[in-house]
C-alpha positions as CSV (number, residue, x, y, z in Angstrom):
1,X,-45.3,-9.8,40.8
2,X,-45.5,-6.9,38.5
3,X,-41.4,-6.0,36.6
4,X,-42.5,-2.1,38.0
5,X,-42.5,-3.8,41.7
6,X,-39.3,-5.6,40.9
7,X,-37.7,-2.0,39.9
8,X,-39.1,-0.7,42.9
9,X,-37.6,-3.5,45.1
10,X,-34.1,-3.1,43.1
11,X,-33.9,1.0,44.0
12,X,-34.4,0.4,47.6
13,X,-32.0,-1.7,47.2
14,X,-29.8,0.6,45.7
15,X,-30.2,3.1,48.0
16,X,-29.5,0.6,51.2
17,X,-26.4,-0.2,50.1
18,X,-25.2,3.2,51.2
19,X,-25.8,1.8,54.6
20,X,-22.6,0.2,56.8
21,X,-23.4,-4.2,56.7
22,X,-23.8,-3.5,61.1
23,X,-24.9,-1.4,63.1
24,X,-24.0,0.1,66.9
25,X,-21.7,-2.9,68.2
26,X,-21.9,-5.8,65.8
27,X,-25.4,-5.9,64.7
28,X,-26.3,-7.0,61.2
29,X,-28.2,-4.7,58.9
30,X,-31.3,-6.8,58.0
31,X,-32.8,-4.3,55.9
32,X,-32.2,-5.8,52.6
33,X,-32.5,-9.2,53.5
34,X,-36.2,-8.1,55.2
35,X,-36.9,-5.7,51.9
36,X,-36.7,-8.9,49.6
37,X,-38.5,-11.3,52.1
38,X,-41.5,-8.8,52.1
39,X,-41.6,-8.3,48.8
40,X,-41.2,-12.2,47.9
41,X,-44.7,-12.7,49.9
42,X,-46.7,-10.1,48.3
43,X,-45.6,-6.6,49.6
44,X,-46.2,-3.7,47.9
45,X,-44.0,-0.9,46.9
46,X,-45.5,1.8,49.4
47,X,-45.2,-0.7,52.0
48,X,-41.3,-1.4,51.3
49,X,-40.8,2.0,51.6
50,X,-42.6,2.1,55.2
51,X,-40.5,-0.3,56.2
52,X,-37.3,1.0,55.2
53,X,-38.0,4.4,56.8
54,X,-38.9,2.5,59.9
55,X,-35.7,0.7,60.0
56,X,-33.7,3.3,59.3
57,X,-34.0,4.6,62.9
58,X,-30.8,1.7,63.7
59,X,-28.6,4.4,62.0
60,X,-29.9,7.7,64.0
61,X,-26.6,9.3,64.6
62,X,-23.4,10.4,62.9
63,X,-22.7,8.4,59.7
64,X,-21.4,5.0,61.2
65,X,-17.9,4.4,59.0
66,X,-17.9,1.2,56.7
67,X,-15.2,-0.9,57.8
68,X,-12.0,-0.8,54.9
69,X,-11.9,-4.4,54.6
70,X,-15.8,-5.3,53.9
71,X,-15.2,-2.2,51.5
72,X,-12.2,-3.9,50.0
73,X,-14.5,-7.2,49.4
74,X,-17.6,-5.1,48.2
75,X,-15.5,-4.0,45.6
76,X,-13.6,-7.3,44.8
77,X,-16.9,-8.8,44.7
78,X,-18.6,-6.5,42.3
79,X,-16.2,-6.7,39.7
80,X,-15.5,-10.9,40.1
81,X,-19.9,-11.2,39.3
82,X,-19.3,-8.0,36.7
83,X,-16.7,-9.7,34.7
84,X,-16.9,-13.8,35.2
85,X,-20.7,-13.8,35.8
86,X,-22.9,-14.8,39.0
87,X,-22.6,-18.6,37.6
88,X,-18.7,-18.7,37.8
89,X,-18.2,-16.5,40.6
90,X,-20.9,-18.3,42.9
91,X,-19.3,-21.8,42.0
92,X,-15.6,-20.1,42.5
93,X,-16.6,-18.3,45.9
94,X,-19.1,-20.6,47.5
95,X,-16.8,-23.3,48.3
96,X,-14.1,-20.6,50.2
97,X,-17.0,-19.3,51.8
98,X,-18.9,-22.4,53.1
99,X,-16.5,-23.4,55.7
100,X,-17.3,-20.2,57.8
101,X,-20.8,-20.0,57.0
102,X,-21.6,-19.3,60.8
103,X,-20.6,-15.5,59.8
104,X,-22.5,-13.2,62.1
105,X,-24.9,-15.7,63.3
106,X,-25.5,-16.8,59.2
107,X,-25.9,-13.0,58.5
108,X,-23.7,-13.3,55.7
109,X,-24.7,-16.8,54.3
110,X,-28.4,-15.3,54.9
111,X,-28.1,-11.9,53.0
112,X,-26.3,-13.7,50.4
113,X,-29.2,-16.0,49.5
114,X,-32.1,-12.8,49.7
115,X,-29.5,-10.9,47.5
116,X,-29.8,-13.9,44.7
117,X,-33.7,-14.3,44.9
118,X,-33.7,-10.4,44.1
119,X,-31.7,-10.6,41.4
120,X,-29.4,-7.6,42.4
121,X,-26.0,-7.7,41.5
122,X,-24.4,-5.2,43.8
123,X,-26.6,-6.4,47.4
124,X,-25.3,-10.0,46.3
125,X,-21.6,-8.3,46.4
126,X,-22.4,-6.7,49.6
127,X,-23.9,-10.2,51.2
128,X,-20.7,-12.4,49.9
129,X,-18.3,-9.3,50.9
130,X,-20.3,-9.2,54.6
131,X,-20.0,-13.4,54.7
132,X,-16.1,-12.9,53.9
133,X,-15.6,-9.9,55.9
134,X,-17.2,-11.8,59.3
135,X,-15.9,-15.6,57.9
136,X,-15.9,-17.6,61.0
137,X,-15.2,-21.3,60.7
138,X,-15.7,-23.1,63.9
139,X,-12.9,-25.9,65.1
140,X,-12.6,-29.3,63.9
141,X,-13.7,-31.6,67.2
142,X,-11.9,-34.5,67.8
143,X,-13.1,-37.9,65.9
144,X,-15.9,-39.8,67.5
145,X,-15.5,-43.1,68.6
146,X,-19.0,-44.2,67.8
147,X,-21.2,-42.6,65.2
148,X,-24.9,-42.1,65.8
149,X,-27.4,-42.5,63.4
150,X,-29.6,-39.0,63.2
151,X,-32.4,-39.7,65.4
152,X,-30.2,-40.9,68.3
153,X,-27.4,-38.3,67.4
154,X,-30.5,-35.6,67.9
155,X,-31.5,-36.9,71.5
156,X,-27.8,-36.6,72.5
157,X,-27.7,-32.9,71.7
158,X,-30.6,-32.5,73.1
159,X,-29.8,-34.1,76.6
160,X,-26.5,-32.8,76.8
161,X,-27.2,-29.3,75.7
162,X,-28.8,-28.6,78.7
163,X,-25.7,-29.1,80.6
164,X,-24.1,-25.9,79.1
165,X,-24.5,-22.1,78.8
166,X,-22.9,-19.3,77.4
167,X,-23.4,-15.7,78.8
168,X,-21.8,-14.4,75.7
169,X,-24.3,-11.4,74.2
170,X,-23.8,-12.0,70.5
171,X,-25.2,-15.5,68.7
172,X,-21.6,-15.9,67.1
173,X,-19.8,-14.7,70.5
174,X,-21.6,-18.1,71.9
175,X,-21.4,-20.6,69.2
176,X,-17.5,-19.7,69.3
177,X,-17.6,-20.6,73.2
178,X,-19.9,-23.5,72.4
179,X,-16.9,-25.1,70.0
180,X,-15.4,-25.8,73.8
181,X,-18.4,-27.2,75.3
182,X,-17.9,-31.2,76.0
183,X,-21.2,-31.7,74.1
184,X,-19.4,-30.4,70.9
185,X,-16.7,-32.4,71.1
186,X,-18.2,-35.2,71.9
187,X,-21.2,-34.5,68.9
188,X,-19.8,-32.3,66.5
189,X,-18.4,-35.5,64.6
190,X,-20.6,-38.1,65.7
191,X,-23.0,-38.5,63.3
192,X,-23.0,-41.3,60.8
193,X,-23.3,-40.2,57.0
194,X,-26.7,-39.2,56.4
195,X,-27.8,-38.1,52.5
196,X,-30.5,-36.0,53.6
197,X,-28.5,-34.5,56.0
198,X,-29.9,-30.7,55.5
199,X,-33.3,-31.8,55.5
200,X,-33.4,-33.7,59.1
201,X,-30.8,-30.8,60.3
202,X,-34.0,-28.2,59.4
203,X,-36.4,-30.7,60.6
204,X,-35.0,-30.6,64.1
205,X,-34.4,-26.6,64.2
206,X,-38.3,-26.5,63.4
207,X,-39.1,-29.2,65.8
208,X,-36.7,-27.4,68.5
209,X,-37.9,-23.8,67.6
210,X,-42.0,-25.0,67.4
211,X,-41.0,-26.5,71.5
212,X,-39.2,-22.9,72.4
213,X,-40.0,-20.1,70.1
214,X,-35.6,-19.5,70.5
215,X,-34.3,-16.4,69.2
216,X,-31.1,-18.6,68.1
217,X,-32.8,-21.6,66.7
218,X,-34.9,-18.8,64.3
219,X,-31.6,-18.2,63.1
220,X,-30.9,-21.5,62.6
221,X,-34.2,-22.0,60.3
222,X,-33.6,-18.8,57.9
223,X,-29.8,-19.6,57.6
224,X,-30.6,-23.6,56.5
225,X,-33.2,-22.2,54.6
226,X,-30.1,-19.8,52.8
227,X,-27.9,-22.8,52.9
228,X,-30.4,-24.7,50.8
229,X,-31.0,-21.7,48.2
230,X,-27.2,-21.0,47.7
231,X,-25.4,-24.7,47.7
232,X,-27.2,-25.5,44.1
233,X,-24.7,-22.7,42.8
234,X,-21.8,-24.0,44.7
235,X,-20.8,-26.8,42.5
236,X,-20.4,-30.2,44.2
237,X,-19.8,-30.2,48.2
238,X,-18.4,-33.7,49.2
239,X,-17.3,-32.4,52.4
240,X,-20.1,-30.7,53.6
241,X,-21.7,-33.4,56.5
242,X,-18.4,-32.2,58.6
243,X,-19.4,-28.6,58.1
244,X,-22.7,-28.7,58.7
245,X,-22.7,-30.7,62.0
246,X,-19.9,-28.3,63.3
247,X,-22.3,-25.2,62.5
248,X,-25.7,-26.8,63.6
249,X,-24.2,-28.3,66.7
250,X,-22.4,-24.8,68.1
251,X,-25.8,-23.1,67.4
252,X,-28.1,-25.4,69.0
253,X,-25.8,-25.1,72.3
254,X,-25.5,-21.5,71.9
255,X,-29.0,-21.0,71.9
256,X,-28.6,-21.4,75.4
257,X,-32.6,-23.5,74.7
258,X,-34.7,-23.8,78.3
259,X,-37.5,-26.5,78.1
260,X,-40.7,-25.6,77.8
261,X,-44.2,-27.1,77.2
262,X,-45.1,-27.6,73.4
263,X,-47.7,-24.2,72.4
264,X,-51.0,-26.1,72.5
265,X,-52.3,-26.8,69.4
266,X,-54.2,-24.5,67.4
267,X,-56.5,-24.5,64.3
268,X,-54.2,-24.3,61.1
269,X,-54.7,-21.0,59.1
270,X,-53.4,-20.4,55.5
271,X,-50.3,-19.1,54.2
272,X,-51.7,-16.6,52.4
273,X,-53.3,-14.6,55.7
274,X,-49.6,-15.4,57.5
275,X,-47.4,-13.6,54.6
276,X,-50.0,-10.8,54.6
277,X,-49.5,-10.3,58.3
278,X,-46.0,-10.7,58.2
279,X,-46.1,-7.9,55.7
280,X,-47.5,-5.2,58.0
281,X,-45.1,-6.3,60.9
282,X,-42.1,-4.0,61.4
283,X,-40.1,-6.8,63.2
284,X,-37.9,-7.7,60.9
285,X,-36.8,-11.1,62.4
286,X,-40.6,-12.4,62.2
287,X,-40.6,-11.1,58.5
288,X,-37.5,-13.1,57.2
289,X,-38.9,-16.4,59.6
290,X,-42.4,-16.3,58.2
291,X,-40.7,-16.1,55.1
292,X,-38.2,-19.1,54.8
293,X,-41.1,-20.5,56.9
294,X,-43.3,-20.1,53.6
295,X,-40.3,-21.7,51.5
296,X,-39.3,-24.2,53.7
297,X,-42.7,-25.7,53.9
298,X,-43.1,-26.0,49.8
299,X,-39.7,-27.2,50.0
300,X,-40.3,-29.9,52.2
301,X,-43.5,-30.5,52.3
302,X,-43.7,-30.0,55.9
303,X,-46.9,-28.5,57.4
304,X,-44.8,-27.8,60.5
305,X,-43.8,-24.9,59.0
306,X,-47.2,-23.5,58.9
307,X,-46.9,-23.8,62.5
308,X,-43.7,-22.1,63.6
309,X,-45.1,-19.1,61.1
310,X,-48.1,-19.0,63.2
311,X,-46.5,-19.1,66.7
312,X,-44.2,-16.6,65.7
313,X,-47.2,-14.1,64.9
314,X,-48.9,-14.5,67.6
């Protein structure tokens, strides 16, 4: 990608931050988390700019006010990465910030990791300050008295999630209730330790999003993919299997998943003609999945991904 594109990217970027992190009653501003993901597969500038005028119809209206305290830790922020560096103050933050890394549905933990790929200073303030500003660590279940290994762990939360439903409206409104559910507490600490443990964890939100095209579990696959992107600047996480299962578990029951048939199975395209789609879309959901689709897949070498990418363009 051109440095002139980069520039480009960095002044729209700029000029979003003058933009409240939510918009109308709790909803998270995606546009510079979607400006980064479309110009990380190929976008170019005029395109951006389409883009951001298109989603700048969310704030219509009077001015929405920026909430004090996201405005106290945008500033706090700015000057922690101004005077200790992005190196110290990622390993200093990242570890207060992990335990509620369900923060509006991963908004924060997700606009966080699009602000680093950019390389902006400021929209990575504004992601860490939206993550601390909407921290929501989930409770501790009680301690299982067996441990599962994965796979068997997986069919558990599968069968029992069924059993449950939320009618909360917002993602985070439902993984809160879902910290209630007896399939959390029975799950949430049940799994044995397992090294890989974000790999299988993105393995089965593929798997589980591939089998319902959920609006939830997409959530689930860009904020693992953020979590994977962020916790190499986070220093060493010993106690992150604990976290993790709490966050993964809440979301798969609040995503509320009906069965369905598997899509049938279609002739595999090529990554290159799914970004370049993705780039003319205005949804910015399907531009941040097809996205850490894209990365997930070199990541892990998972064809899957190609998949998902393609079911959600269609």
């Amino acid at each position: 990608m051109p440095a002139q594109d980069l520039l480009d990217l960095h002044d729209l970027l700029d000029a979003t931050l003058e933009l409240p992190p939510e918009y109308r009653e709790g909803l998270s501003n995606h546009l510079p988390m979607a400006l980064q993901a479309l110009h990380a597969m190929g976008a170019i500038p005029a395109r951006l700019q389409a883009f951001r005028a298109h989603y700048l119809r969310h704030f219509d209206g009077p001015a929405p006010a920026v909430a004090p305290a996201y405005a106290a830790l945008f500033e706090r922020y700015q000057q922690a990465l101004a005077q200790e560096g992005q190196a110290a103050t990622l390993r200093r933050l990242l570890p207060e910030l992990l335990p509620g890394m369900a923060a509006a549905a991963f908004h924060g933990l997700i606009r966080s990791a699009h602000a680093l790929e950019a390389g902006h200073r400021r929209e990575l303030a504004a992601g860490l300050a939206y993550w601390a500003w909407r921290s929501q660590p989930l409770a501790a279940p009680p301690p299982a008295p067996v441990m599962l290994r994965f796979d068997d762990w997986a069919e558990q939360l599968r069968q029992q999630a069924g059993e449950w439903r939320s009618s909360a409206p917002l993602i985070s409104l439902r993984m809160d209730d879902a910290t209630r559910a007896p399939a959390y507490l029975a799950l949430a600490s049940a799994l044995q330790p397992t090294p890989d443990l974000l790999r299988r964890l993105a393995g089965l939100a593929l798997q589980t999003y591939l089998a319902s095209r959920n609006f939830t579990v997409l959530h689930m696959i860009t904020g693992l993919r953020a979590l994977r992107v962020l916790l190499p600047h986070a220093g060493r996480q010993p106690d992150l299997q604990p976290l993790l299962l709490r966050v993964f578990t809440a979301a798969y029951l609040a995503a509320n998943i009906k069965p369905s048939a598997p899509p049938p199975l279609q002739a595999r395209t090529h990554w290159e003609a799914l970004r370049a789609a993705a780039c003319q879309a205005d949804d910015d959901h399907l531009i941040k999945l097809v996205h850490a689709c894209s990365a997930e897949a070199e990541a892990y070498a998972d064809p899957r991904y190609l998949d998902a990418a393609a079911l959600a363009l269609s």
